[in-house]
N, C-alpha and C positions, 0 to 999 in steps of 0.2 A: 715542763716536759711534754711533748709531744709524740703522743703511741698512736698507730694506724692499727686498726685491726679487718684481717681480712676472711669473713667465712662468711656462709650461706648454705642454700637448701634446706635441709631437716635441721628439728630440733637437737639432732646428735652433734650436729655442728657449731653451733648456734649458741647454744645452752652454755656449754663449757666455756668460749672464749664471755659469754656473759658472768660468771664466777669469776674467772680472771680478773676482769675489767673491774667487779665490787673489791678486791683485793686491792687491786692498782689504788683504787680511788681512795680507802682506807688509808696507806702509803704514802698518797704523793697528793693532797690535797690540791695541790696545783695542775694537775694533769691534763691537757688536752686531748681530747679525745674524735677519733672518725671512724668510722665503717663503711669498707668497701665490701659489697655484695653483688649480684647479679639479679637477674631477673628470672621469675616463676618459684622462688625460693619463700621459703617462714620470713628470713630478714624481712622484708618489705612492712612485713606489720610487727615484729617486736621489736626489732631494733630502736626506732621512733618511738615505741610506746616505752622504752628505758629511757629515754634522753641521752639519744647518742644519735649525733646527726649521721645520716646516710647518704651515700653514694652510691649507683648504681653501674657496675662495669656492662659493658654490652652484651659480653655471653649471659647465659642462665642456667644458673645456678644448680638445677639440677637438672640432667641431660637428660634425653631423650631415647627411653629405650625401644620401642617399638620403630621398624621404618617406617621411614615418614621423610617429608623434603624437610623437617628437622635434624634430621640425621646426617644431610651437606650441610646444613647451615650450620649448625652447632662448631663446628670444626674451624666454622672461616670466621665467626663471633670470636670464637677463644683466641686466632692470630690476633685481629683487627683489637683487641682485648688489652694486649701487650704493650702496645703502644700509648695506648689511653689511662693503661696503670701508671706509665712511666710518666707520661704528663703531670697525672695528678698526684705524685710522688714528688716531682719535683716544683708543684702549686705548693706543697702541704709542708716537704721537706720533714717527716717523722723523724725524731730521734731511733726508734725503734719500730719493727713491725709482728706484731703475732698473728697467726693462722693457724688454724684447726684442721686445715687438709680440705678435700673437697675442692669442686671443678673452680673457684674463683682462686684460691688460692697461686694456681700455676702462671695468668700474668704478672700479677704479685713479686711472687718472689722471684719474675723472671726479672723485672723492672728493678725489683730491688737488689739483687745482684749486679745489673748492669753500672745501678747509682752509687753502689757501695757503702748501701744502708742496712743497717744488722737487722738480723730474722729470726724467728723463733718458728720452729713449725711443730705442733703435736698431732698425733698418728693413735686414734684411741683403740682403732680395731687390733686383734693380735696377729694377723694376717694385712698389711698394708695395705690399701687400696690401689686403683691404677692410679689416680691423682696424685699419690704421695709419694709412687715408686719413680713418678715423672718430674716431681718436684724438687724430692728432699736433699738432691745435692746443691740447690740454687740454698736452699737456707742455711742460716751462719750457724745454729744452735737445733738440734731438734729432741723433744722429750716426747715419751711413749707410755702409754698405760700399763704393758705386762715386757714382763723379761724378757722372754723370747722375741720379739718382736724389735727387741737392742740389738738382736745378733743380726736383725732383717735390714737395718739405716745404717748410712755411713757414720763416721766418728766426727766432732761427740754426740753423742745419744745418752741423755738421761731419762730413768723411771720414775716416774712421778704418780704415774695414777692416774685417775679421769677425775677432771676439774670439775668440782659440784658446788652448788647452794649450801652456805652455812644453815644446819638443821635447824631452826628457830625453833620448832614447834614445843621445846620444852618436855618433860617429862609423861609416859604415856596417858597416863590420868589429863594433864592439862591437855593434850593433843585430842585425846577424844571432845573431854568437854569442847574447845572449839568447834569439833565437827558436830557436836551432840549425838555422838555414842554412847552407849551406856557401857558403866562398866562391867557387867556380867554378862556381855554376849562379847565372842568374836567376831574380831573383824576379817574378811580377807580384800585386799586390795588386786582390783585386776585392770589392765592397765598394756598398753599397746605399745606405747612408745606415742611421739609426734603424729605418727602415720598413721592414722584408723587401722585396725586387725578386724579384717569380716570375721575370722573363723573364730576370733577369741567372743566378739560380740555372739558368733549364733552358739559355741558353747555353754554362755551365760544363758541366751533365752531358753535352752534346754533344760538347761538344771536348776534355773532359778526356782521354781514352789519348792525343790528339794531342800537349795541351798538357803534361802530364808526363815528354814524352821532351824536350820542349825547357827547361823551368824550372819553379819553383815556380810552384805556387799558392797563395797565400791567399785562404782565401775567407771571409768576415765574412757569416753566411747569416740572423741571426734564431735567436730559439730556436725557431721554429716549423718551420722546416725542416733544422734540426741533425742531427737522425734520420735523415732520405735523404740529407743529405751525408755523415754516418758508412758508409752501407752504403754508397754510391757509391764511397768511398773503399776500401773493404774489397773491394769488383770488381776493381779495377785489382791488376797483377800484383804479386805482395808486392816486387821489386826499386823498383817503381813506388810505392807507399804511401806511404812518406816524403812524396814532396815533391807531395802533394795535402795540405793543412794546412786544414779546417774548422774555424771556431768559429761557435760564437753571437753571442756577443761578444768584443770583446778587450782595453774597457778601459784598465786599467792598462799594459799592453801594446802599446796603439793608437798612442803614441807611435816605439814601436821598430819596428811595421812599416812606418809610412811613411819611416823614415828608412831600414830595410834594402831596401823594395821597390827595383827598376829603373822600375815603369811603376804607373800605377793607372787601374782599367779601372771607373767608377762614377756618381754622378749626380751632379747640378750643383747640391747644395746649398751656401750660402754657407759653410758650416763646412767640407766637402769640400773646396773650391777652396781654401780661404785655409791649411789644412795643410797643401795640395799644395803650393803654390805655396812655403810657409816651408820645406817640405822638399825645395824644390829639383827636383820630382817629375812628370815629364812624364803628361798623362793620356789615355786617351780618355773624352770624357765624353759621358754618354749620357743629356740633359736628362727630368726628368718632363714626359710630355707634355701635363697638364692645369693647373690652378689658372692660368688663364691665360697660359700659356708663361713662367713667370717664371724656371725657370730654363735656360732656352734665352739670355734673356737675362744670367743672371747670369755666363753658360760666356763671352759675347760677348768680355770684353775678354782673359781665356788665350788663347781663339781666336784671337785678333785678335794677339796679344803672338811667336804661334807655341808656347805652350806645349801648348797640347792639341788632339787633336781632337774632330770635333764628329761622333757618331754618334745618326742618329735613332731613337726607343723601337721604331721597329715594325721597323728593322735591324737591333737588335742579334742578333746569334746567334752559333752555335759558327763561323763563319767568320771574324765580325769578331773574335774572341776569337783563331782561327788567324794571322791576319794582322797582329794586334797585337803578337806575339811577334816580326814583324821589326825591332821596335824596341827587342831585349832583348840585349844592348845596345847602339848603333853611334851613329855620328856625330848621326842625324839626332835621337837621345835628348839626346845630350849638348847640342847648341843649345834644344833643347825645356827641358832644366832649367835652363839658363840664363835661357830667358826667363822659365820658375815664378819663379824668384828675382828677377828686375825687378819683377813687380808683385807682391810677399808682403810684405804689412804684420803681421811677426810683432809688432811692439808694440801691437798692437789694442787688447787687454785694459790695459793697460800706461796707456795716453792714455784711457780709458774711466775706468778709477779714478782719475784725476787728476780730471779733468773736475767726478765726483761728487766729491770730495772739495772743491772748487773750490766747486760750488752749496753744499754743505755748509755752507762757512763764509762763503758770499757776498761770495766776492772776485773780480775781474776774469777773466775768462775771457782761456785762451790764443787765440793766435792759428792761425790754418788752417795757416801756415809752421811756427809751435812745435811742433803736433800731428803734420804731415809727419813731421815731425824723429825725432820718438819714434816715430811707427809701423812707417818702415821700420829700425829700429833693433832688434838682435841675429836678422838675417837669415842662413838655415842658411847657409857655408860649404862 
């Protein structure tokens, strides 16, 4: 069987259709696998580093917001884009195609459309994107993270969730030992998403002597400000040093911090919420405040569930960072993980590769109750 998968840009994009893909492959041992991406996008260097050979379409990946002579050119890459899908659609002839939305997606599934090659598209924000409002009637099938956002796509739309990483990290004793946390300190996990967060980084250098007498840090910083958290780190008194914990990234690893954290202090991307939530993991989350507040709205239903709080971009600082530590850890965390775990649809990725597998061979699509079923199914404990 032959699947095409088409995303790029951020890791919000990226991330999920790679869940997927570990799902399929589990599945279908036989499966063929390609990635269409663009240029200036993450794909470029993770896609390859999973073994899954790439493709580059001509637009990139993620556009250009400032004017600039990218801002004509962008426009005439995404035409010239469509044509060059279609070719390698009809090189490759996929059984199937999945997308995660985002600026490659729309030659895509314009190409696939034209070829009469089935689609799947998922839409993780709860407010659509422009890409996916431009796209989503080209795709045969489209699945979406939150409810409301069913009422936003044409039919059919199913809820599914945001496709994540099966949690390996194992139970929170084995998750710390990995990282080598001890067991009688807290941890708090802070964490940006893909994209570096200046303001969450200089909240942490604010409050960190405060917050190292009280628990760990992990701080997930970018490779671009790795550097200043290393020396940052090297300030604090050497009894101290330990448990301020810098990385770039953490990858392979990112599994075991969320399951060792107490608390996670970061932004309201769909992949963020939907690992927090499968691990059971109270947050404060601190929505990005542009591309039209989408994820203000994505935070709405933990909000609302009582698993997290909602802090706004121009608040956060070393205070809310201080004050977040009262919930390291007492009662009022332990109802907050409670509620992560009510709405965490760890089978996301799970009912996604059914789904394709399903257009694949052109049989009956399951039902909105079948797909429930699987998604909140093997929810952390």
């Amino acid at each position: 069987m032959r699947i095409l998968i088409a995303a790029g840009g951020t890791g919000g994009h990226i991330y999920p259709a790679l869940a997927v893909v570990t799902q399929l492959q589990t599945q279908r041992p036989d499966l063929e696998l390609r990635w269409l991406g663009g240029h200036r996008g993450l794909e470029q260097d993770i896609v390859p580093a999973a073994g899954i050979p790439l493709e580059r379409l001509w637009l990139r990946s993620l556009r250009t917001v400032d004017a600039s002579l990218n801002t004509i050119l962008d426009p005439l890459r995404l035409a010239a884009s469509v044509p060059q899908a279609a070719w390698k659609l009809i090189r490759r002839r996929p059984d199937v195609i999945y997308t995660t939305g985002g600026y490659a997606a729309i030659p895509v599934l314009a190409a696939a459309a034209l070829l009469r090659i089935p689609s799947l598209l998922w839409e993780g924000n709860q407010i659509p994107g422009r890409s996916v409002r431009m796209s989503a009637r080209m795709a045969t099938l489209r699945t979406v993270s939150y409810s409301a956002t069913k009422e936003r796509l044409p039919a059919p739309t199913f809820v599914t969730g945001t496709p994540i990483r099966e949690l390996r990290g194992g139970d929170k004793a084995t998750a710390r030992a990995r990282l080598g946390l001890k067991d009688d300190v807290p941890a708090m996990l802070a964490f940006g998403g893909s994209q570096a967060v200046k303001r969450l980084s200089t909240a942490v250098r604010v409050a960190l002597p405060d917050l190292v007498e009280r628990c760990y840090v992990v701080h997930i910083t970018g490779s671009a400000a790795i550097d200043d958290a290393e020396a940052l780190r090297a300030s604090l008194s050497p009894e101290r040093q330990d448990r301020y914990r810098p990385y770039a990234f953490l990858h392979e690893d990112m599994d075991a911090a969320l399951v060792a954290a107490d608390l996670l202090v970061g932004r309201a991307g769909s992949s963020t919420l939907a690992e927090a939530a499968a691990a059971g993991l109270p947050m404060i989350v601190v929505p990005y405040p542009h591309a039209a507040a989408h994820q203000k709205a994505n935070a709405a239903e933990m909000v609302e569930a009582g698993a997290a709080r909602l802090v706004a971009d121009e608040d956060l600082d070393g205070d809310t960072l201080r004050e977040a530590c009262d919930l390291l850890p007492d009662e009022r965390s332990a109802r907050m993980s409670e509620a992560a775990l009510s709405v965490a649809r760890p089978g996301a990725a799970a009912a996604s590769a059914q789904l394709l597998l399903t257009l694949a061979a052109h049989e009956p699509l399951p039902t909105q109750d079948e797909l429930d079923q699987l998604t909140r199914s093997s929810a952390a404990s």
